[in-house]
C-alpha positions as CSV (number, residue, x, y, z in Angstrom):
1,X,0.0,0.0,0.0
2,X,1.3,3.6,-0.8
3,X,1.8,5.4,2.2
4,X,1.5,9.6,2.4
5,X,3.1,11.6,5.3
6,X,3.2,15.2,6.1
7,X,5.6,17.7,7.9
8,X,5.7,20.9,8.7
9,X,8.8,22.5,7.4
10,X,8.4,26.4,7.6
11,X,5.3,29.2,8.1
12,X,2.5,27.3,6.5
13,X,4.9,25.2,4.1
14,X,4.7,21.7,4.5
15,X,6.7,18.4,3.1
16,X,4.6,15.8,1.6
17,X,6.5,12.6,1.3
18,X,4.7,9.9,-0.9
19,X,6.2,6.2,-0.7
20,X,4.9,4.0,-3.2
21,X,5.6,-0.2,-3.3
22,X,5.9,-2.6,-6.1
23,X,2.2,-3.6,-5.6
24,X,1.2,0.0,-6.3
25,X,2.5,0.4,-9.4
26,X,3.3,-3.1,-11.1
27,X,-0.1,-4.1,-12.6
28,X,-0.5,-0.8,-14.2
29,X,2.9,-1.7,-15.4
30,X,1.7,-4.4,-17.1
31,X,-1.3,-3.4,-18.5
32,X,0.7,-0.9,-20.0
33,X,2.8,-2.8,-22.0
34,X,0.1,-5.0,-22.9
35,X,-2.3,-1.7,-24.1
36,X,1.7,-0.4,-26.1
37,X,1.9,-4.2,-27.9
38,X,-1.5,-3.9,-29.1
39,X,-1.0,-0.5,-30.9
40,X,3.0,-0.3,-31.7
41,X,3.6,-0.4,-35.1
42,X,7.3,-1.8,-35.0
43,X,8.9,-3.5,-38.4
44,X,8.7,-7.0,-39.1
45,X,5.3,-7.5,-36.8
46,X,1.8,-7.0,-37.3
47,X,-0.2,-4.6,-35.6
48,X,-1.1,-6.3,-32.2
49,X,1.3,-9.1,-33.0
50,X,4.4,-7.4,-30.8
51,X,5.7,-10.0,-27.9
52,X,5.2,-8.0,-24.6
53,X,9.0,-9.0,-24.3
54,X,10.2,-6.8,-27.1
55,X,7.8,-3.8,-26.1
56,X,9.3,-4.1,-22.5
57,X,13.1,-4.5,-24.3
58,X,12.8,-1.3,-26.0
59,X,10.2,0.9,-24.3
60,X,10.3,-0.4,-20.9
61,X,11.9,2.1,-19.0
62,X,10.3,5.0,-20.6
63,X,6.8,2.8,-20.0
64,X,7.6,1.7,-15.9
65,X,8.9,5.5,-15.0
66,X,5.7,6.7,-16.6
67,X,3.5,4.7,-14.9
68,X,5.5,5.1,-11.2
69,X,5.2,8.9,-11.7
70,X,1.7,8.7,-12.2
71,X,0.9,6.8,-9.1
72,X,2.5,9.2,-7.2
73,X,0.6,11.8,-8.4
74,X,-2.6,9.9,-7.8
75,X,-1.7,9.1,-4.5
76,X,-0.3,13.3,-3.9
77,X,-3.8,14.8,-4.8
78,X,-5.9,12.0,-3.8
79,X,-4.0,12.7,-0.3
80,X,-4.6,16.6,-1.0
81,X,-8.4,16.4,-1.5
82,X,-9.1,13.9,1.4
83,X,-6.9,16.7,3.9
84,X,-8.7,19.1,2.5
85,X,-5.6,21.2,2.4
86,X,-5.8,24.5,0.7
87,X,-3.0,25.0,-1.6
88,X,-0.9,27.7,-3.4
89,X,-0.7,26.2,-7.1
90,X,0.8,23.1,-7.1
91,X,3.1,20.9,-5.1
92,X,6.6,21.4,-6.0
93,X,9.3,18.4,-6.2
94,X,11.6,18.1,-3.6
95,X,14.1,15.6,-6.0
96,X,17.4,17.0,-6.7
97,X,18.2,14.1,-9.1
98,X,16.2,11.9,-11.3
99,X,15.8,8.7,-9.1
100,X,17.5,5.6,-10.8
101,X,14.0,3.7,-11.7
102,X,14.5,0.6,-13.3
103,X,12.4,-1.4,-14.3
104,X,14.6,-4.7,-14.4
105,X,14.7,-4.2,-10.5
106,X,11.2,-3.2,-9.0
107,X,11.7,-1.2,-5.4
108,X,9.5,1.0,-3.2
109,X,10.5,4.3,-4.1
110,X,9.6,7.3,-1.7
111,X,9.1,11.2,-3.6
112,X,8.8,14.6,-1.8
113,X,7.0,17.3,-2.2
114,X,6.4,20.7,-0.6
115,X,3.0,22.6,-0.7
116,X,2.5,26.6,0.2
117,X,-0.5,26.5,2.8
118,X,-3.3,29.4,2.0
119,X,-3.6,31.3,5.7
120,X,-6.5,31.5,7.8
121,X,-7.1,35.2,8.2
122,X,-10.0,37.9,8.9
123,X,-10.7,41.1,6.8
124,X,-10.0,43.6,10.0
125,X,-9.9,46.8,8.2
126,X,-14.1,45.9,7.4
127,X,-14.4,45.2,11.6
128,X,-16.4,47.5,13.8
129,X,-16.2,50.6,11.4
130,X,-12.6,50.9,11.8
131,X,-12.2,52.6,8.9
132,X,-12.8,55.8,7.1
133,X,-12.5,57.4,3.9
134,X,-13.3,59.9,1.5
135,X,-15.4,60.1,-1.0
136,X,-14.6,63.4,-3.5
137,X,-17.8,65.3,-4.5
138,X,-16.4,67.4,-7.7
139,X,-17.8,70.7,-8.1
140,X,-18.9,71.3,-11.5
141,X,-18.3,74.5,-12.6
142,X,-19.8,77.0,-15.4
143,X,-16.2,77.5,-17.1
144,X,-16.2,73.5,-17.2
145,X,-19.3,73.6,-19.1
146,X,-18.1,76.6,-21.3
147,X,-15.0,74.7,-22.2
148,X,-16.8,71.5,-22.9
149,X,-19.2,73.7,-25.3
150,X,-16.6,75.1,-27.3
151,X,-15.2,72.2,-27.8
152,X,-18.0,70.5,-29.1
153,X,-19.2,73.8,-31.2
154,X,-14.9,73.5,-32.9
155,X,-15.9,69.4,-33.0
156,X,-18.9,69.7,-34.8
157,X,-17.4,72.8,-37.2
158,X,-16.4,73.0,-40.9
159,X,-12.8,73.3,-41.1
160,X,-11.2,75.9,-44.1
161,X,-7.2,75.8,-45.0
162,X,-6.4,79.9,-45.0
163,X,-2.8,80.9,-45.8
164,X,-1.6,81.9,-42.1
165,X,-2.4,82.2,-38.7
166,X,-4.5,85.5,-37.6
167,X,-6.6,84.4,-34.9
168,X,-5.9,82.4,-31.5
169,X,-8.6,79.8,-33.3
170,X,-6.7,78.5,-36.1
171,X,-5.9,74.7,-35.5
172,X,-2.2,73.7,-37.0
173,X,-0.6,70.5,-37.9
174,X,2.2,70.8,-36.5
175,X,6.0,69.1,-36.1
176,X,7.4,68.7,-33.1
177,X,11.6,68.2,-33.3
178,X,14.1,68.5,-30.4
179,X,16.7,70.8,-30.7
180,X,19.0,73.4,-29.0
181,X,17.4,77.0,-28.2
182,X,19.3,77.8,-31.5
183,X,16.8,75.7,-33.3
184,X,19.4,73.0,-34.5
185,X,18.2,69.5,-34.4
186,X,19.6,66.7,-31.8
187,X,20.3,63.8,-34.0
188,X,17.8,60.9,-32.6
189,X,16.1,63.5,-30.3
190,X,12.4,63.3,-29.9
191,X,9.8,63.8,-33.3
192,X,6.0,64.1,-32.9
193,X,3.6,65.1,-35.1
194,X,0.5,67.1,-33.6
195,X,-2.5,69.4,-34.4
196,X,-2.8,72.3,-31.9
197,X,-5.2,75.0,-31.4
198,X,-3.1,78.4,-31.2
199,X,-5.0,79.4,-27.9
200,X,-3.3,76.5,-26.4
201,X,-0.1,78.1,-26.5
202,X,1.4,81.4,-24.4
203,X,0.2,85.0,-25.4
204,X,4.2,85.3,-26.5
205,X,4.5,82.3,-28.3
206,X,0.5,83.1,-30.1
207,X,2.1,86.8,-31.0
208,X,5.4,84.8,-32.4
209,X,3.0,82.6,-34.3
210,X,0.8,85.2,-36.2
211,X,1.2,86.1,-39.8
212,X,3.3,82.4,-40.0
213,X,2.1,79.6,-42.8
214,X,3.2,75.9,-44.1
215,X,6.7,75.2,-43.8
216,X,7.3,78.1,-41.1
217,X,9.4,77.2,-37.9
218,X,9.6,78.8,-34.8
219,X,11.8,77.3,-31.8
220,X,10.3,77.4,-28.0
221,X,11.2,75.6,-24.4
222,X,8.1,73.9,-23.1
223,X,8.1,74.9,-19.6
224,X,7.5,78.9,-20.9
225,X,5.3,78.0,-23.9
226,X,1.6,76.6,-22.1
227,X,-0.1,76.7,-18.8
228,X,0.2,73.9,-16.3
229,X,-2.4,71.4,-17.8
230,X,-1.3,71.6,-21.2
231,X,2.0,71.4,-20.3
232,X,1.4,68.2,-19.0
233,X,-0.4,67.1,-21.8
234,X,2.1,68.2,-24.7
235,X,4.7,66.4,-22.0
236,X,2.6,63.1,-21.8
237,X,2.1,63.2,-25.9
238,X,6.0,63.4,-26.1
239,X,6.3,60.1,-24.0
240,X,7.3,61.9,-20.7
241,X,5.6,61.7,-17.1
242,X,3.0,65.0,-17.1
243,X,4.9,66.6,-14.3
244,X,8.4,65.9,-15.5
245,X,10.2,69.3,-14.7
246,X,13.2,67.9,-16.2
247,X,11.8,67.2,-19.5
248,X,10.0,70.6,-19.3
249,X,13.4,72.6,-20.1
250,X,13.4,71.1,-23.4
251,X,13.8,73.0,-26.3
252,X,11.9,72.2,-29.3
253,X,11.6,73.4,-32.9
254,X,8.6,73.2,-34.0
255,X,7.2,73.3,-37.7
256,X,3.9,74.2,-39.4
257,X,2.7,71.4,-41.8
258,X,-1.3,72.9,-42.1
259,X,-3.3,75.8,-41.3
260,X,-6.9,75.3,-40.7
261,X,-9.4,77.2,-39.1
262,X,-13.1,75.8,-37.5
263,X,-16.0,77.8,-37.9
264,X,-17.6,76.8,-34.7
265,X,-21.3,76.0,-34.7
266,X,-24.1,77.7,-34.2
267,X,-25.8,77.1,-30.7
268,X,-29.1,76.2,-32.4
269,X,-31.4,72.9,-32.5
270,X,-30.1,71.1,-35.1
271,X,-26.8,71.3,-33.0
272,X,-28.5,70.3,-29.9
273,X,-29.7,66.8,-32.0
274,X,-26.8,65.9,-32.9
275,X,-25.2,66.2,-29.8
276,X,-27.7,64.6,-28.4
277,X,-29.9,62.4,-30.6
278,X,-33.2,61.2,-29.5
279,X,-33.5,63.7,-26.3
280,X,-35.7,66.9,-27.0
281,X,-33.1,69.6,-26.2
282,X,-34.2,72.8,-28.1
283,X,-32.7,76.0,-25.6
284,X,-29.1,76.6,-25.0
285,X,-29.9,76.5,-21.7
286,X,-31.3,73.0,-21.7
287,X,-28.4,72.1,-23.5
288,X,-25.8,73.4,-20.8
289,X,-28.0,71.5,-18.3
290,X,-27.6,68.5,-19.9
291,X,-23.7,69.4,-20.6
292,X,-23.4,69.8,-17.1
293,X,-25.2,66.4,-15.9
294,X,-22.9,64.7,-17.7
295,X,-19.8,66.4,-16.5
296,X,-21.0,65.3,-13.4
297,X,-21.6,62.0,-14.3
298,X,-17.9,61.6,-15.6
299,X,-16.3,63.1,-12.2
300,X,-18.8,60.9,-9.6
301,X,-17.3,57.7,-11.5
302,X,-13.9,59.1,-11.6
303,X,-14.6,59.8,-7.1
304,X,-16.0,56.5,-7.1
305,X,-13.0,54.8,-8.6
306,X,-10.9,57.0,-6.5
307,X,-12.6,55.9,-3.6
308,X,-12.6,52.2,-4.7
309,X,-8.9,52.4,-5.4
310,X,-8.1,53.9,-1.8
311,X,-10.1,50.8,-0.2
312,X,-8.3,48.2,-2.1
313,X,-5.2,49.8,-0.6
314,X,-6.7,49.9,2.9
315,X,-7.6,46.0,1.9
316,X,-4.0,44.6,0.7
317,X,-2.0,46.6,3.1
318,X,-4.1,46.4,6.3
319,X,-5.5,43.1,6.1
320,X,-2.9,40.8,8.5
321,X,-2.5,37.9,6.1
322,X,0.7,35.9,6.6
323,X,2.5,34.5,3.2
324,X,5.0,31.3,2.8
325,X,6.8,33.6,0.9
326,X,10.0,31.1,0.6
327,X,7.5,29.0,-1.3
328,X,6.0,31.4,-3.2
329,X,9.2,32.7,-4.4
330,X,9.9,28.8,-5.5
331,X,6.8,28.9,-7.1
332,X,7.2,32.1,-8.8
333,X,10.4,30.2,-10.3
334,X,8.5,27.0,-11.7
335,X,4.9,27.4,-12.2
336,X,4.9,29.6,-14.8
337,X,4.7,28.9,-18.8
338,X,8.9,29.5,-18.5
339,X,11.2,29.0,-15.7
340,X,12.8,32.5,-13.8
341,X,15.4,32.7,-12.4
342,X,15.7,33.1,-8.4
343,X,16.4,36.9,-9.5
344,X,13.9,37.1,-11.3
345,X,11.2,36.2,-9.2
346,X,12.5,38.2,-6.3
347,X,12.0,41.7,-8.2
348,X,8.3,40.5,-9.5
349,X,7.1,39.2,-5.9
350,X,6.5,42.1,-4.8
351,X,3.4,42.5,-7.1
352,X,2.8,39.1,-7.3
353,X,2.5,39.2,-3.2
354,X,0.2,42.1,-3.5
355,X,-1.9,40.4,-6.2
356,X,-1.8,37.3,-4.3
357,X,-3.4,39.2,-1.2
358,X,-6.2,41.1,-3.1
359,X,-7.5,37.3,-4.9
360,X,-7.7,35.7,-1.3
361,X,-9.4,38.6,0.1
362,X,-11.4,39.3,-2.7
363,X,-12.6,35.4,-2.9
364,X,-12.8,35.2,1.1
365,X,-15.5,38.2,1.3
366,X,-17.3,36.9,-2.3
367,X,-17.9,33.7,-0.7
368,X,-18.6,34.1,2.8
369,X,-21.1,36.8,1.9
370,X,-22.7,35.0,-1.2
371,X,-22.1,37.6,-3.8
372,X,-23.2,36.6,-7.0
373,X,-23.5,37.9,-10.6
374,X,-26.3,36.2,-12.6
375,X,-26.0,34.9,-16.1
376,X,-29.0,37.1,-16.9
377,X,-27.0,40.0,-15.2
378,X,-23.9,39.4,-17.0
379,X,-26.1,39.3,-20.5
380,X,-27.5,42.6,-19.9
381,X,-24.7,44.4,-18.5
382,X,-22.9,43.1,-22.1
383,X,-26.2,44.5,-23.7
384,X,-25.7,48.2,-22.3
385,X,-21.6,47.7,-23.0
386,X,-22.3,47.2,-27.0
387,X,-25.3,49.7,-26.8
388,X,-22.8,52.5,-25.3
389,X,-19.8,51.3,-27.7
390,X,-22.4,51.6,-30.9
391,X,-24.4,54.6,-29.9
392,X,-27.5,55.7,-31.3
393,X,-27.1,53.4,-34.1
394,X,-27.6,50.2,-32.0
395,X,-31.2,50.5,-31.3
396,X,-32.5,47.6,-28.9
397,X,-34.2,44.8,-30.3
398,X,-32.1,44.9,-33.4
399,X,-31.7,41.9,-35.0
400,X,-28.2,41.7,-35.4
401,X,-27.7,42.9,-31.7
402,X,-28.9,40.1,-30.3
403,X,-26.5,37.6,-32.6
404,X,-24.0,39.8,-32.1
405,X,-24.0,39.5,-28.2
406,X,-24.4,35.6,-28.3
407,X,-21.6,35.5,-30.3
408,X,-19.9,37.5,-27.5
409,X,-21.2,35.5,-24.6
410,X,-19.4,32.4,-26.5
411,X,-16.0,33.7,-26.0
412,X,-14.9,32.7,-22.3
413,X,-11.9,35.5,-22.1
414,X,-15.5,38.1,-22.6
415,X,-17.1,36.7,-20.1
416,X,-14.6,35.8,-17.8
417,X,-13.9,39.4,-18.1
418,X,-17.2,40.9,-17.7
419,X,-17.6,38.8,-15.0
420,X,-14.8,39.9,-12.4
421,X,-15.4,43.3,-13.6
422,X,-19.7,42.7,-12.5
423,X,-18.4,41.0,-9.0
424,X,-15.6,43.3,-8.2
425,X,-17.9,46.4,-8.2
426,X,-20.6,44.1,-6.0
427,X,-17.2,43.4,-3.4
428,X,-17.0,47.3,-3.4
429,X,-20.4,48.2,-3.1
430,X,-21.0,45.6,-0.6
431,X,-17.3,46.8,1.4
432,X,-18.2,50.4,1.3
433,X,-21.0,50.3,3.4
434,X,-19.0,48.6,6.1
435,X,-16.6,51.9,6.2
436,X,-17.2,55.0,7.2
437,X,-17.6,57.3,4.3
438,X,-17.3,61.1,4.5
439,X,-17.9,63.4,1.6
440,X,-15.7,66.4,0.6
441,X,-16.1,68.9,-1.8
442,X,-13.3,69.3,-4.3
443,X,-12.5,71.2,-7.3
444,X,-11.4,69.2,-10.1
445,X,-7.8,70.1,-10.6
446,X,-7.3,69.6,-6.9
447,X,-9.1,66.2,-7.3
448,X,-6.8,65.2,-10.0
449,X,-3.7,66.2,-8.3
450,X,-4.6,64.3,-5.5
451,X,-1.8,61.7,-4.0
452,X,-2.7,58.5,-6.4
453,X,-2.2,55.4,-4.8
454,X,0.6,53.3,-6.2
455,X,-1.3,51.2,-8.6
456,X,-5.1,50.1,-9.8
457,X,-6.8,46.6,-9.3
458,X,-8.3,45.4,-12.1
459,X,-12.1,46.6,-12.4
C-alpha cells in the first residue's frame, strides 16, 4: 500500500513525502505494455502481434517511469483532496536528481514534495467601522461647461485651409523636433507630429506665431510655452511623465505642416440633436444643463474609482494575512509557462504578493457573503456595454444585436472578463457600506492632483 506523510517545514509550508511499493505500481505496469503491444507499429510484426517481451526491451523504462510517476501523483492529490488542504498552485518536487527507476529491478521508491499552505485570516480593516475614507464630490463649474461647449461647437465645425495664422482659433498641424534653443536638431532626439489649437499656447508664443504659414518654424522651451495642464499634456504626448520638470526645459523646434481654421457652430437645434440624438433639447440653456449632468456623471465615476482604489489599498495593506513567501518565491520560479530565475522572481514578488493578497481577500469576502453575478445580469450588463460602444445606431431589439452578443457570450476571455469586472464592483459596493464614508467637496484640478495610490486593481 502507498503510504503519504506530512511535515511541517516552515510558516504554512509543508513536506509531503509519498512512498509508493511494487504492488502500487506493477499491474498498471503491465497493463501498459500490454495496451503499447496492441497499438506499436514496429517493423517485421503485425499490428497487435508485438511480444510483450520486445515492447518491454525497447520501451520499458520509458513505460515503468511513466506509470510510477503517475501513481504518485494519484496518490499526492488524492491525499490533497481527502486533507482538504488549501494550496498555493501546485506541489513542487523536492528531488534533486532523477531517481535511478528501473524497471529490471522493482523497489519501493519514496518522492517529496512541498506545498504553500493558504492562511486562515479575517478582513479587520471591514471590523467594527474601523475605517474611514473619502469620497470626493467634484464641483462642476460654469467655465467647465463653457470649455466642454466650445469644444463641441470647434468638433462639430467645418474646417477651411487659410494661408496663415491670424486668430488664437486657427488649428495647426504641427511638427514637433528637439533641438537646441538655436533651433538646431539633436540627432535621434524626440519627433511628434501634432494638431494644436493656437490658444493652447502662451500669449508670446501666439504673438510669435501670427502672420506664419506651411513650412514656417519657430523654436520654444516647453516649460514657458503653455499653462500647467497643457504642459502636462504636450509632456505626456511626447512620451514623458506629465509633471516631468526635467523634461519641461526642453527645447523644441517646431514646424507648421497645415493651417486650418473651425467655424464653430451655431448654438441652435439642429446642434443640440446631434449632440444629443433622440433627447428633446431645443434652448441653450437645456443644453448646458444637460452638458453639465454629464460632467458630473464623468467626475462621480472618476470619485467612485478613486474611492474604490483607496479601499483596495486599505484592503492589501491592512489586512494581517501571513504568506509562505519562501515557497511562493519557489513557485514564482517554476509554475509559470517558463522557468525565472531566483532573481527574477524576487524583483516580480512584490506584485505578485500584492496580487496574491487582493485574490484571497477578494474570494474570502465573495464567498462568505454570497455575492453573485447572474447569467441574466452578465447578458445585460454586455447588452448596455455594445449599446454604449455603438451609440445611437444600436437600437435595442435589433436583430443583429442580439446575434451579435451571443456570439460575445461564446468567447470565455469576454465573459470571464465581464464577470470579475460585474463582482468586483458588488465586493465594493458591498465593502463600502462597512466603512465609514465622509464626503468632501473638491474642485477638479485639486481632485486630479490628488496623491494616487501606487497602482489600480483590475475593475
Amino acid at each position: 500500500m502507498a503510504t503519504v506523510t506530512r511535515e511541517n517545514i516552515g510558516l504554512l509550508n509543508d513536506k509531503i513525502t509519498v512512498k509508493v511499493n511494487r504492488e502500487d505500481y506493477l499491474p498498471n505496469f503491465d497493463k501498459a505494455v500490454k495496451q503499447f503491444s496492441k497499438n506499436a507499429n514496429i517493423p517485421g510484426f503485425r499490428k497487435g502481434m508485438v511480444p510483450a517481451g520486445m515492447v518491454k526491451k525497447m520501451h520499458g523504462q520509458a513505460i515503468f517511469g511513466d506509470e510510477i510517476l503517475k501513481t504518485v501523483e494519484r496518490e499526492l492529490m488524492g491525499y490533497v483532496q481527502a486533507e482538504k488542504l488549501e494550496i498555493f498552485g501546485q506541489p513542487l518536487s523536492l528531488e534533486k536528481e532523477p531517481k535511478d527507476l528501473n524497471f529490471n529491478a522493482p523497489a519501493d521508491y519514496s518522492f517529496e514534495f512541498e506545498v504553500g499552505l493558504k492562511p486562515a485570516f479575517a478582513v479587520t480593516p471591514l471590523e467594527n467601522n474601523k475605517t474611514t475614507l473619502t469620497k470626493y464630490k467634484v464641483a462642476v463649474t460654469d467655465e467647465m461647461v463653457n470649455d466642454e461647449v466650445q469644444r463641441l461647437q470647434l468638433k462639430g465645425g467645418k474646417t477651411t485651409e487659410p494661408e496663415t495664422i491670424t486668430s488664437e482659433d486657427n488649428v495647426i498641424n504641427v511638427k514637433f523636433e528637439e533641438s537646441d534653443e538655436k533651433g538646431n536638431v539633436i540627432e535621434g532626439g524626440i519627433v511628434k507630429e501634432n494638431a494644436l489649437l493656437v490658444k493652447y499656447f502662451s500669449p508670446a508664443i501666439q504673438a510669435e506665431l501670427q502672420g506664419k504659414k506651411n513650412d514656417d518654424s519657430i523654436v520654444f522651451q516647453l516649460a514657458t510655452s503653455f499653462d500647467e495642464q497643457r504642459l502636462g499634456w504636450i509632456l505626456k504626448d511626447l512620451g514623458f511623465e506629465t509633471n516631468d520638470k526635467e523634461a519641461a526645459k526642453k527645447y523644441f523646434k517646431l514646424t507648421i505642416t497645415k493651417v486650418g481654421l473651425i467655424e464653430k457652430r451655431e448654438l441652435n437645434e439642429e446642434f443640440f440633436k446631434e449632440v444629443y440624438p433622440g433627447e428633446e433639447i431645443t434652448t441653450e440653456e437645456a443644453f448646458r444643463a444637460k452638458l453639465k449632468e454629464e460632467i458630473g456623471k464623468y467626475w462621480d465615476s472618476e470619485s467612485r474609482n478613486h474611492l474604490h482604489n483607496d479601499l483596495f489599498e486599505v484592503l492589501v495593506h491592512e489586512t494581517p494575512i501571513d504568506l509562505p513567501k519562501d515557497f511562493l518565491k519557489r513557485w514564482l520560479q517554476v509554475g509559470g509557462e517558463k522557468p525565472k530565475t531566483a532573481e527574477e522572481a524576487e524583483k516580480e514578488f512584490p506584485g505578485f504578493d500584492h496580487q496574491l493578497r487582493w485574490t484571497l481577500i477578494s474570494d474570502k469576502l465573495v464567498k462568505e457573503n454570497k455575492l453573485e453575478v447572474s447569467f441574466e445580469d452578465l447578458k445585460e450588463n454586455a447588452k448596455q456595454k455594445v449599446l454604449g460602444y455603438y451609440g445611437g445606431a444600436a437600437a435595442d431589439g435589433a436583430e443583429w444585436l442580439d446575434s451579435y452578443l451571443d456570439r460575445l457570450l461564446q468567447d470565455e476571455k469576454f465573459v470571464d472578463q465581464t464577470y470579475r469586472e460585474m463582482i468586483t464592483a458588488k465586493l465594493f459596493d458591498w465593502a463600502e457600506a462597512k466603512v465609514n464614508v465622509k464626503e468632501e467637496e473638491i474642485k477638479a484640478e485639486d481632485f486630479v492632483n490628488l496623491p494616487h495610490k501606487h497602482h489600480h486593481h483590475e475593475h
